[in-house]
DRENDO-1510 file (C-alpha; in Angstrom, 1 decimal, always signed):
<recs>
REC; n; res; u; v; w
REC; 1; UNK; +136.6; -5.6; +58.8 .
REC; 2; UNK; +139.1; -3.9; +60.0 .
REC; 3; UNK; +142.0; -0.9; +59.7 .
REC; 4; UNK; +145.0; -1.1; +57.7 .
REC; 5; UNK; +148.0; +1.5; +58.9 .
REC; 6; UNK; +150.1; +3.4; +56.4 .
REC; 7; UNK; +153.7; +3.2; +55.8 .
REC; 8; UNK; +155.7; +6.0; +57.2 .
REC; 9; UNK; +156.2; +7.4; +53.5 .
REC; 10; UNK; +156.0; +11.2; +54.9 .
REC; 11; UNK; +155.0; +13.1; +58.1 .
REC; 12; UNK; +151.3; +13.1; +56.9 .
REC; 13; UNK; +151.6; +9.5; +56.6 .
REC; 14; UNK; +153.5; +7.8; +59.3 .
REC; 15; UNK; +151.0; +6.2; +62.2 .
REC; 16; UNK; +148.1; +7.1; +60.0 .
REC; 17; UNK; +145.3; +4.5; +59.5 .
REC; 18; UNK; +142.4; +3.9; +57.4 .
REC; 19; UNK; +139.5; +1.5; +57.2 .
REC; 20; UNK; +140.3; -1.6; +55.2 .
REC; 21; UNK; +137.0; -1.7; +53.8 .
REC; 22; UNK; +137.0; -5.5; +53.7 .
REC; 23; UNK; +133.2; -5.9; +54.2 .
REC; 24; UNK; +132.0; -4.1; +51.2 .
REC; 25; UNK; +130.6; -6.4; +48.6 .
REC; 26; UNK; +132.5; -5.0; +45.6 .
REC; 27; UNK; +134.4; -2.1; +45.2 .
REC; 28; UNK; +134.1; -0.9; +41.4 .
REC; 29; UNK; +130.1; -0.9; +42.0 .
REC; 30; UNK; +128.7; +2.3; +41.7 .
REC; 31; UNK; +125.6; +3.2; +44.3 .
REC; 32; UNK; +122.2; +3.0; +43.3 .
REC; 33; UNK; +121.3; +5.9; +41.3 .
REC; 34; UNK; +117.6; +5.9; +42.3 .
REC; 35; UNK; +118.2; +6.5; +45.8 .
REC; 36; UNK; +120.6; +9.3; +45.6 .
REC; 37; UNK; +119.9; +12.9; +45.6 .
REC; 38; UNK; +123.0; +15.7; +45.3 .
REC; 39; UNK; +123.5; +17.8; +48.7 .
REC; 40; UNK; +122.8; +21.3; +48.9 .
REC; 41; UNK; +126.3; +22.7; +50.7 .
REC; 42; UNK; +125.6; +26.0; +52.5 .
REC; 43; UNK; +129.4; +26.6; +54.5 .
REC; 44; UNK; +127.3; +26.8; +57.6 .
REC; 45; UNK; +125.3; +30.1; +56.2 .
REC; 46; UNK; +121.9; +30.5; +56.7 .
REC; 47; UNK; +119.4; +32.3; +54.0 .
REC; 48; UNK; +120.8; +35.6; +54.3 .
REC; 49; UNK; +124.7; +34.6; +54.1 .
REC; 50; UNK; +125.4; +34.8; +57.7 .
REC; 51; UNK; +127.4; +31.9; +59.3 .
REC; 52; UNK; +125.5; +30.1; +62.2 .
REC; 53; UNK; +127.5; +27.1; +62.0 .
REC; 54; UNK; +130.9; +27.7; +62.3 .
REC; 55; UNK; +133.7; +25.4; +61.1 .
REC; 56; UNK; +131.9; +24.1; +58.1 .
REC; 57; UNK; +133.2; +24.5; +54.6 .
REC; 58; UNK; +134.5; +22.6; +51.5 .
REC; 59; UNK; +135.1; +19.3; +51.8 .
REC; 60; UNK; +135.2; +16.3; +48.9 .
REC; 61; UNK; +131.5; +15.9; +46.5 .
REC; 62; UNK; +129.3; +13.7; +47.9 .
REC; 63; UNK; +125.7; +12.2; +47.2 .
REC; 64; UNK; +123.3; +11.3; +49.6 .
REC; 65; UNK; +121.7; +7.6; +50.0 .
REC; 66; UNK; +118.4; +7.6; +50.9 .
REC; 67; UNK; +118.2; +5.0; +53.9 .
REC; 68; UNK; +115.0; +3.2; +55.0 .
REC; 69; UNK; +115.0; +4.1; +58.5 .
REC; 70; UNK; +111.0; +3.4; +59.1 .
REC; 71; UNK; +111.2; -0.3; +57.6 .
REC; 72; UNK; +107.1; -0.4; +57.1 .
REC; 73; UNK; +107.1; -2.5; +54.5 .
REC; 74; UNK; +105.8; -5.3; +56.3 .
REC; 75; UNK; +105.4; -9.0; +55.1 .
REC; 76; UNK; +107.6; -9.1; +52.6 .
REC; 77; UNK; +111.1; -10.8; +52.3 .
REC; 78; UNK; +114.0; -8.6; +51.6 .
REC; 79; UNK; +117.1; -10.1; +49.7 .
REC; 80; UNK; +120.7; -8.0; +50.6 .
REC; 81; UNK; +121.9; -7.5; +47.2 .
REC; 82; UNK; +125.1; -5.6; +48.7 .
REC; 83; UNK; +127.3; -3.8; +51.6 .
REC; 84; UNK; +128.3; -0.3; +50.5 .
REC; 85; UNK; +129.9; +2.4; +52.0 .
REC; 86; UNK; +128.1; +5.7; +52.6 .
REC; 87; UNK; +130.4; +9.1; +52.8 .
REC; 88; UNK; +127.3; +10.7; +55.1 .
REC; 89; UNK; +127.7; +8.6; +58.3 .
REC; 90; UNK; +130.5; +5.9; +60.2 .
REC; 91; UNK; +128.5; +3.2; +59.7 .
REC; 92; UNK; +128.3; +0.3; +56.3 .
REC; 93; UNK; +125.2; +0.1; +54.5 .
REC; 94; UNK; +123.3; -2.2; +52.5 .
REC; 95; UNK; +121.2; -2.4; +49.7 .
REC; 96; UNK; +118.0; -4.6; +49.9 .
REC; 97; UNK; +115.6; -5.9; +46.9 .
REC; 98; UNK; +112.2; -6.8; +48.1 .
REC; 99; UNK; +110.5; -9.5; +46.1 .
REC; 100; UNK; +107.9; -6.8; +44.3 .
REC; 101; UNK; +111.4; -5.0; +42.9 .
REC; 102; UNK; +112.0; -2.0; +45.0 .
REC; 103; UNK; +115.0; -1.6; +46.4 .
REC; 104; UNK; +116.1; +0.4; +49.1 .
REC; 105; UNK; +119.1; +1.4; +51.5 .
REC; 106; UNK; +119.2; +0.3; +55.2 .
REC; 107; UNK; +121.8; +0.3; +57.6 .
REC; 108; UNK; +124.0; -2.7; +57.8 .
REC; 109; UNK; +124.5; -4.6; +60.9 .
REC; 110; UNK; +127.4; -6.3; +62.1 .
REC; 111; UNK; +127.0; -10.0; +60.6 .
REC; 112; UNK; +124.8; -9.0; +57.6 .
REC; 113; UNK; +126.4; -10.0; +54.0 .
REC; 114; UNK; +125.3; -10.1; +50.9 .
REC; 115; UNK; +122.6; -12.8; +49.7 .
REC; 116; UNK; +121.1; -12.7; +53.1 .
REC; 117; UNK; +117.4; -12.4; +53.6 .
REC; 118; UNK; +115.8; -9.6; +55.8 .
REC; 119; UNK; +112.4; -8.6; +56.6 .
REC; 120; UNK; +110.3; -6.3; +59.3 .
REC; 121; UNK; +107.1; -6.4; +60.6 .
REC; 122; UNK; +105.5; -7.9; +64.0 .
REC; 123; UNK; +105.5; -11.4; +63.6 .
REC; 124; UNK; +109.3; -11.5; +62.1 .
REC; 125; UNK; +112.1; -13.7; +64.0 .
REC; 126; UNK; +114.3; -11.8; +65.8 .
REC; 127; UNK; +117.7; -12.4; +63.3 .
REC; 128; UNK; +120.5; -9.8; +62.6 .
REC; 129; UNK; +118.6; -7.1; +60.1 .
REC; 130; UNK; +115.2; -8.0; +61.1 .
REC; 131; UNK; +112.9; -4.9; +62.3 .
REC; 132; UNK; +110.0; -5.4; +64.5 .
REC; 133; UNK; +108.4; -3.7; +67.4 .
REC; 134; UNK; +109.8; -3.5; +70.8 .
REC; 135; UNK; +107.0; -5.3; +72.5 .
REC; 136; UNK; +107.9; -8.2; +70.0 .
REC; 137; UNK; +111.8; -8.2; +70.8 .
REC; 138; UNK; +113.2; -10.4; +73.7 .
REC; 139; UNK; +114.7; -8.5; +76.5 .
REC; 140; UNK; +118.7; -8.5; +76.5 .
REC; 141; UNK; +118.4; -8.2; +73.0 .
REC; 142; UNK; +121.0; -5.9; +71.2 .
REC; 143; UNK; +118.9; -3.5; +68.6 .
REC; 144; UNK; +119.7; -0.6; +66.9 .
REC; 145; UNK; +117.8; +2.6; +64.8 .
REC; 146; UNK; +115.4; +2.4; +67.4 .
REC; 147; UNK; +112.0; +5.0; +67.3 .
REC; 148; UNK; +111.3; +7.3; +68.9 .
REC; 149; UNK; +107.7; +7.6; +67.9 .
REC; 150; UNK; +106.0; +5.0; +66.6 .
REC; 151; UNK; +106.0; +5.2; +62.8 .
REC; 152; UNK; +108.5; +8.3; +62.6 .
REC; 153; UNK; +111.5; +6.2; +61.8 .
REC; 154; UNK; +114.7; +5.3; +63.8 .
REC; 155; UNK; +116.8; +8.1; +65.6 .
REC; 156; UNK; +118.5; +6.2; +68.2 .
REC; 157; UNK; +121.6; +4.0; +67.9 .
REC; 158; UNK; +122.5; +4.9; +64.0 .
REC; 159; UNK; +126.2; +5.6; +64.4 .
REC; 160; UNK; +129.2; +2.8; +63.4 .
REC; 161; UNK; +129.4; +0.1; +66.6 .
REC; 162; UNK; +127.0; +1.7; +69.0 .
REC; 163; UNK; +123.9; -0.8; +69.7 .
REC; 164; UNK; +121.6; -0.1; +72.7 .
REC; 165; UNK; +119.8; -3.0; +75.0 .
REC; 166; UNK; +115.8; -4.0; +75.6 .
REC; 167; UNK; +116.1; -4.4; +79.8 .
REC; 168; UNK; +112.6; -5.3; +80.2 .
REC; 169; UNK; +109.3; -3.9; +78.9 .
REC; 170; UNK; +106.1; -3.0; +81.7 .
REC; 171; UNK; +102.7; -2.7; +80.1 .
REC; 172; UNK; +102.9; -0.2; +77.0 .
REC; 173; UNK; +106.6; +0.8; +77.7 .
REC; 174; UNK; +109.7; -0.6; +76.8 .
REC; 175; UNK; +113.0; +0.3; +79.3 .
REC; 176; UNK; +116.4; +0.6; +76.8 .
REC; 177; UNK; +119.7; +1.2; +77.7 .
REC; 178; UNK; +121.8; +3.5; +75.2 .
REC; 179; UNK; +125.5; +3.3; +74.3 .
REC; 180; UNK; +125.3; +6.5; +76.5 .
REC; 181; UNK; +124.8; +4.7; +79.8 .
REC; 182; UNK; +121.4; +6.5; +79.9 .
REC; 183; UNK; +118.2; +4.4; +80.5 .
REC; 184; UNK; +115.1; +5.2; +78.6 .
REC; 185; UNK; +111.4; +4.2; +79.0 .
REC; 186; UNK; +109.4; +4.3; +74.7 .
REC; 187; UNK; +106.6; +2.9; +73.5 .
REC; 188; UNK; +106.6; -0.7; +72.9 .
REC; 189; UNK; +104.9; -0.1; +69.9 .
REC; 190; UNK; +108.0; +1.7; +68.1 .
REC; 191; UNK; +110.1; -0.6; +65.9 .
REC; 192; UNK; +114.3; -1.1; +66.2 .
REC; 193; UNK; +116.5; -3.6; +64.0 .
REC; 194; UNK; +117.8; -6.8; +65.5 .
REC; 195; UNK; +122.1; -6.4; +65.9 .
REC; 196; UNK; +124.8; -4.3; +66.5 .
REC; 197; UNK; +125.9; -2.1; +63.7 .
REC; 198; UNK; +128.6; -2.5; +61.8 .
REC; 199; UNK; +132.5; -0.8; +61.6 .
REC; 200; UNK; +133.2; -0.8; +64.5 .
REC; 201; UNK; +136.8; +0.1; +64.3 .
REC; 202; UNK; +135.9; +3.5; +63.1 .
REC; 203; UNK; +137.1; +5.3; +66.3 .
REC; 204; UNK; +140.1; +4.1; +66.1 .
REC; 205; UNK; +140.9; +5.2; +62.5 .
REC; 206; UNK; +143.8; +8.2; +63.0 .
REC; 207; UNK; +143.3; +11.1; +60.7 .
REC; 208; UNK; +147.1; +11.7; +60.4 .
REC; 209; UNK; +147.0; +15.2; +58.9 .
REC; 210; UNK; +145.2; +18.2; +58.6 .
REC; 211; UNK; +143.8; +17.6; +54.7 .
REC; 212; UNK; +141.8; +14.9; +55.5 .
REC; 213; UNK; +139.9; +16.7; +57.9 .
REC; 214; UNK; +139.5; +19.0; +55.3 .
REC; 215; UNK; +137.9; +16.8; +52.8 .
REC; 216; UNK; +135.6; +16.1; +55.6 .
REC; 217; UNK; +134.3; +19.5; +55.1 .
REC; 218; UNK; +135.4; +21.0; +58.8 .
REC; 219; UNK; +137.3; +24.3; +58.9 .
REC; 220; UNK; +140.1; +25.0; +61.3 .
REC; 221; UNK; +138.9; +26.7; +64.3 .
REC; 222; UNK; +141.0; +28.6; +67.1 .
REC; 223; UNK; +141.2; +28.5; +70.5 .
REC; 224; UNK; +138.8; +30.5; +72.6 .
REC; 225; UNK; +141.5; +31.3; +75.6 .
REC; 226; UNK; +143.7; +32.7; +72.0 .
REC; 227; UNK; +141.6; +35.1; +71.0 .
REC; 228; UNK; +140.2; +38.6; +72.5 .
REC; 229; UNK; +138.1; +39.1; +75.5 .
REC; 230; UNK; +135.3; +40.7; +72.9 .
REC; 231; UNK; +135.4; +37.7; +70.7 .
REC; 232; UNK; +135.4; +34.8; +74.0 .
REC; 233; UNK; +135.0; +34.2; +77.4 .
REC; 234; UNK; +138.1; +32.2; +77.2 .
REC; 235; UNK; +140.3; +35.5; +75.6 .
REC; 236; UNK; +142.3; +38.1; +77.3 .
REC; 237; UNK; +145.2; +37.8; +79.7 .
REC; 238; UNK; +148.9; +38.7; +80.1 .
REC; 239; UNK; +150.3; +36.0; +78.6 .
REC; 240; UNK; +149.4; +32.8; +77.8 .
REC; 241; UNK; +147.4; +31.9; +80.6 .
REC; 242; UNK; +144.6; +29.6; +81.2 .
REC; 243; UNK; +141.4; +31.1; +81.4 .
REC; 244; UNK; +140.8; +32.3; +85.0 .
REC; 245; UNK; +137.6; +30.6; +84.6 .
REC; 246; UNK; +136.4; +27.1; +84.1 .
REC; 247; UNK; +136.3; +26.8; +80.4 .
REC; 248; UNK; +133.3; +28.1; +78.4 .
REC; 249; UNK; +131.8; +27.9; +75.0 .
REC; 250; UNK; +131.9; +31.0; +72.9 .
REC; 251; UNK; +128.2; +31.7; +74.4 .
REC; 252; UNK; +129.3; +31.1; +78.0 .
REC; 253; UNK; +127.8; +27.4; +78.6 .
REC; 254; UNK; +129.9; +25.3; +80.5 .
REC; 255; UNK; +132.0; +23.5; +78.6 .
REC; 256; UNK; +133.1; +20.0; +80.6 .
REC; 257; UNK; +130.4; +18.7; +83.3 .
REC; 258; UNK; +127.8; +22.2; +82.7 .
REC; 259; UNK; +124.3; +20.9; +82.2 .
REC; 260; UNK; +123.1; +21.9; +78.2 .
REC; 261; UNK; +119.5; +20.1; +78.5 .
REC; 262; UNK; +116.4; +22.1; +79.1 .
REC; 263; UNK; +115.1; +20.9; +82.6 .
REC; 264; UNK; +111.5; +21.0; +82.0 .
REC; 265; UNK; +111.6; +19.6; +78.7 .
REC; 266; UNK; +109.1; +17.5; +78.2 .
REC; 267; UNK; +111.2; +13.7; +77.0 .
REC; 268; UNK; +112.7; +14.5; +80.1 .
REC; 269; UNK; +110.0; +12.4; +82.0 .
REC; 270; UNK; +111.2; +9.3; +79.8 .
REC; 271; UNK; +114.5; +9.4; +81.0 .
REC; 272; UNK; +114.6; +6.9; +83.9 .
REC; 273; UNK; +118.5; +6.9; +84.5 .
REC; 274; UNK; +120.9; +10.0; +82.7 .
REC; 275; UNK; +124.1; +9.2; +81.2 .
REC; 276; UNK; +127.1; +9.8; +83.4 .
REC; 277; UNK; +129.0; +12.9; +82.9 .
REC; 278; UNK; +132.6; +13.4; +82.3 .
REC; 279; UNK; +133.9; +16.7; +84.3 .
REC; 280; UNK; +137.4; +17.8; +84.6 .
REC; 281; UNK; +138.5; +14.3; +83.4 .
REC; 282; UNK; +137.1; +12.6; +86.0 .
REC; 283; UNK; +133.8; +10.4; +86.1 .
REC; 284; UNK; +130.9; +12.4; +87.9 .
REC; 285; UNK; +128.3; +9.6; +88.7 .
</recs>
């Protein structure tokens, strides 16, 4: 695992990298056709045509894998038939063969290889792949896809390289620190998966040029303090000046260090430490 650069061959080219893709089990196989469905591209438009997500459009076919991300099929060992690559997310996956047949897609932690066994449920040992419930995991254990809500399926920690941390559970609750920084009381009754996961060289990949952003399926966008004082807050001026403001979003939100989370919402009470915030470049704590 790791990234191979480019040779210099043209502008697009030169200091351009790209994922070496040395984990995946074997390149020539094709996914598993019972747990993909084809994706439904709107370009950002909602049901009457109108764009509510700008930036979106185009970008290179892809089919979705369906990935496991509730693991409730307890008491029963999983074999890892192979690592794949998924076009919908930054992180490997793998495909697992229970011993009644069904397979299924889950997402690959750093460590897991093919011919592997995994399994999930409460009395599981806490091994790379494994998914049990918090109040089962050791504390400074790294996890990832962690619930929520019990039985709802992971939300938390799904992205290439990110894992988050148990710090200790008290009674029914569990304490977890995210990739974030932030601290989080859940249930100990909601499940995670045992490692960290895996590519985690994927920030580092550089795009190199402006088509593969494209097959991506993101559409240029322009500046805010370029355009016309109808159009942004950023617009306007003699010139090319800055702003005259501190920078905004197209809706006026505060764009570095403004506060975007509702301050009565209701997880809020879960939250036992917040992330730090970046503001003007420099670290708010």
């Amino acid at each position: 695992m790791g990234i191979r650069v480019h040779k210099p061959t043209s502008n697009g080219r030169r200091n351009s990298s790209v994922s070496d893709f040395a984990e995946i089990t074997d390149k020539k196989k094709k996914p598993e056709k019972s747990l993909m469905v084809r994706i439904t591209r709107k370009g950002g438009r909602n049901f009457q045509g109108k764009i509510t997500c700008r930036h979106t459009g185009g970008g290179h076919r892809k089919m979705y894998r369906i990935i496991d991300f509730k693991r409730i099929k307890d008491g029963m060992v999983a074999n890892v038939i192979s690592i794949e690559y998924d076009p919908n997310r930054s992180a490997r996956i793998a495909l697992i063969q229970y011993a009644d047949g069904t397979k299924n897609y889950i997402l690959a932690p750093k460590g897991l290889t093919a011919g592997m066994k995994v399994e999930s449920g409460p009395g599981v040992e806490p091994v790379v792949g494994n998914c049990l419930p918090l109040e089962k995991i050791p504390p400074s254990t790294t996890i990832h896809n962690i619930e929520l809500q019990p039985g709802r399926g992971g939300q938390l920690c799904r992205s290439a390289g990110v894992s988050g941390v148990i710090n200790a559970r008290d009674g029914a609750w569990a304490q977890i620190t995210l990739p974030s920084g932030e601290v989080r009381r859940i249930s100990s009754k909601c499940r995670a998966t045992i490692g960290e996961l895996s590519n985690g060289e994927h920030s580092s990949i550089v795009i190199g040029k402006a088509g593969r952003v494209r097959r991506k399926g993101i559409r240029p966008y322009v500046r805010g303090s370029a355009m016309n004082p109808v159009s942004h807050k950023m617009g306007g001026g003699e010139g090319r000046r800055n702003g005259g403001r501190h920078p905004a979003s197209r809706n006026g939100k505060l764009a570095k260090g403004g506060k975007t989370r509702k301050p009565r919402k209701p997880s809020g009470a879960a939250i036992i430490r917040r992330r730090k915030s970046r503001r003007y470049g420099q670290l708010k704590l």
